[in-house]
C-alpha positions as MATLAB code, in Angstrom:
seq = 'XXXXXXXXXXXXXXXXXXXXXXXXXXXXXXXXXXXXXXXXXXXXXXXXXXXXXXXXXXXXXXXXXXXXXXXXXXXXXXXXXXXXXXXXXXXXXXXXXX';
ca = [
     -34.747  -60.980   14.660;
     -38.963  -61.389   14.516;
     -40.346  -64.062   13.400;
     -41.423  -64.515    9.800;
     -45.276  -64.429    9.601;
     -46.664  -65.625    6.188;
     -50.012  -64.013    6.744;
     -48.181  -60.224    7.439;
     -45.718  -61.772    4.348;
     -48.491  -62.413    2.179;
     -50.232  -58.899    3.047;
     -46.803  -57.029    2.481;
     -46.276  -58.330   -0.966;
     -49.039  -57.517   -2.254;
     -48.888  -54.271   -1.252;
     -45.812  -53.930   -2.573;
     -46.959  -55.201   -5.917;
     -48.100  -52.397   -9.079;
     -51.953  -52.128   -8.913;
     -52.043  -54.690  -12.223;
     -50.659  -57.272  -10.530;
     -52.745  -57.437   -7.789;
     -55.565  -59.410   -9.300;
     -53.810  -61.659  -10.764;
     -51.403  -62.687   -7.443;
     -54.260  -62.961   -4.942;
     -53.694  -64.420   -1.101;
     -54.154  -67.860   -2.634;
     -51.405  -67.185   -4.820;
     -48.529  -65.634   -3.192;
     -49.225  -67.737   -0.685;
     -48.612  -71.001   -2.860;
     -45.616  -69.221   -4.234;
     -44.027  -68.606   -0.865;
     -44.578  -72.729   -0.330;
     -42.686  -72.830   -4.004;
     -39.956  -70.655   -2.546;
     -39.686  -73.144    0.742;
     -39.924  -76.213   -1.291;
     -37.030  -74.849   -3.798;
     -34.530  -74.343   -1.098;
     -35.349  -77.980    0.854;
     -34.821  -79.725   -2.814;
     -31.149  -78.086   -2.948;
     -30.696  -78.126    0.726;
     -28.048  -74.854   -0.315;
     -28.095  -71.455   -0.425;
     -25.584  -70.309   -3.259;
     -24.076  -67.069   -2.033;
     -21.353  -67.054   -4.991;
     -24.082  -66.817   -7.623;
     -26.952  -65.311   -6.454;
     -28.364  -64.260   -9.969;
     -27.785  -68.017  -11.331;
     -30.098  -69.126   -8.259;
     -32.386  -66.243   -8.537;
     -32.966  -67.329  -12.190;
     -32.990  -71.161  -11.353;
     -35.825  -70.253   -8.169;
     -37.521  -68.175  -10.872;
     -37.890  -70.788  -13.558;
     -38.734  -73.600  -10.930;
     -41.931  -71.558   -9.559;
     -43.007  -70.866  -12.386;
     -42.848  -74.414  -13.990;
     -44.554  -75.532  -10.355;
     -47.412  -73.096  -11.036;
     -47.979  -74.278  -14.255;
     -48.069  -77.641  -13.922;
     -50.265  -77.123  -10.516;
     -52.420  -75.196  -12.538;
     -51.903  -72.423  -10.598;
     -51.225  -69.671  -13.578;
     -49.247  -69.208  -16.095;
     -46.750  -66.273  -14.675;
     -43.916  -64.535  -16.575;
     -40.472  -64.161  -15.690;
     -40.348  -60.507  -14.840;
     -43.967  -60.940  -12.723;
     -42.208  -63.895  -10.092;
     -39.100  -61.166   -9.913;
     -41.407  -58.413   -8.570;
     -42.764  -61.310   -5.950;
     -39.089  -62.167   -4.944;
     -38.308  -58.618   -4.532;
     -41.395  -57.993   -2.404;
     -41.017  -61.151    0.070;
     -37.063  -59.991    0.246;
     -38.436  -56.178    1.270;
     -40.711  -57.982    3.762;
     -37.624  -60.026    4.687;
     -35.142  -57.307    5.364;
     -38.350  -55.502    7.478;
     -37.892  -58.814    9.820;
     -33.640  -57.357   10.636;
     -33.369  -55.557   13.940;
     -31.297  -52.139   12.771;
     -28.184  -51.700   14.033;
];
């Protein structure tokens, strides 16, 4: 397995992002969301295989509460989904193939 790199992470996802998202998730941004994401997981200290929608809602919600309340942007529902795809696409590039 490489090693996760949040500066290649950061560049990946927004790549992988549609051109009118770009602006609005700079570096700055994705980056502070992939320190949500980190910060999510320590709080529950669990990854919840059975229900991975119910946590991919709950991780939703929480970074987009955190970016509010940061003052970071206000960020719908369907815009932090396209994020969490992207970082799990850079993810899965991280796999050796079998």
């Amino acid at each position: 397995m490489f090693e996760y790199d949040d500066e290649m992470a950061v560049e990946f996802i927004r790549n992988y992002l549609p051109l009118d998202l770009k602006e609005k998730f700079t570096d700055d941004t994705v980056y502070y969301i992939l320190d949500v994401i980190c910060e999510f997981y320590e709080k529950r200290d669990w990854l919840d295989d059975d229900d991975e929608e119910k946590e991919e809602q709950e991780l939703t919600r929480f970074i987009i509460e955190q970016a509010a309340k940061d003052g970071i942007g206000q960020f719908t529902e369907e815009e932090i989904k396209l994020v969490l795809v992207a970082e799990a696409a850079y993810s899965d590039t991280l796999e050796i193939p079998e």
